[in-house]
C-alpha positions, -999 to +999 in steps of 0.1 A: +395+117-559+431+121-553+449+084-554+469+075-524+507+058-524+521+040-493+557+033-496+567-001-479+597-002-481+628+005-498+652-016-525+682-008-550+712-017-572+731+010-572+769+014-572+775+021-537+762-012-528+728-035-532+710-030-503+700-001-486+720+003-453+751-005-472+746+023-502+735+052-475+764+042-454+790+046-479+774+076-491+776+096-460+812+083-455+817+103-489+825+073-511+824+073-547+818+045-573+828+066-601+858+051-619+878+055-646+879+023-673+906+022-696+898+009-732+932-002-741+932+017-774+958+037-763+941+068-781+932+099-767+898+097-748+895+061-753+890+059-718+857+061-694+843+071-666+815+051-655+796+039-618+793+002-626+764-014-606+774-054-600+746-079-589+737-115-586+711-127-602+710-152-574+678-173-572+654-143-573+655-145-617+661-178-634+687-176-659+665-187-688+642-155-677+667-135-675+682-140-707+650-122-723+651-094-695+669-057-702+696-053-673+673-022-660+647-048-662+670-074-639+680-043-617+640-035-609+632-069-602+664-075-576+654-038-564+616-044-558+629-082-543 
């Protein structure tokens, strides 16, 4: 017997924003959150290029829990939240 999913509704972290509206808007307005991070080594390649995703822990994970969490861990829990 086939199992059945229903989807909800719909949460991320991304780095285009942290809730849903925001991160589609700015991806149809074309926006990127690639950026280039600059090690300070002053060597060739030292430098990245990364899409940092920010969030706030807020009151959704205790601090104490959160210590003990992975950050995709954090992520899931604010996403799902």
């Amino acid at each position: 017997m086939p199992r059945r999913v229903f989807v909800t509704g719909m949460g991320l972290v991304s780095p285009l924003g942290n809730d849903v509206a925001q991160a589609f808007e700015r991806l149809y307005a074309g926006e990127s959150a690639v950026r280039r991070v600059n090690s300070g080594s002053g060597l060739p390649g030292g430098d990245a290029i990364v899409a940092p995703a920010t969030f706030e822990l807020g009151d959704v994970i205790p601090r104490a829990r959160a210590r003990f969490m992975a950050r995709a861990s954090q992520m899931a829990v604010l996403g799902a939240g």
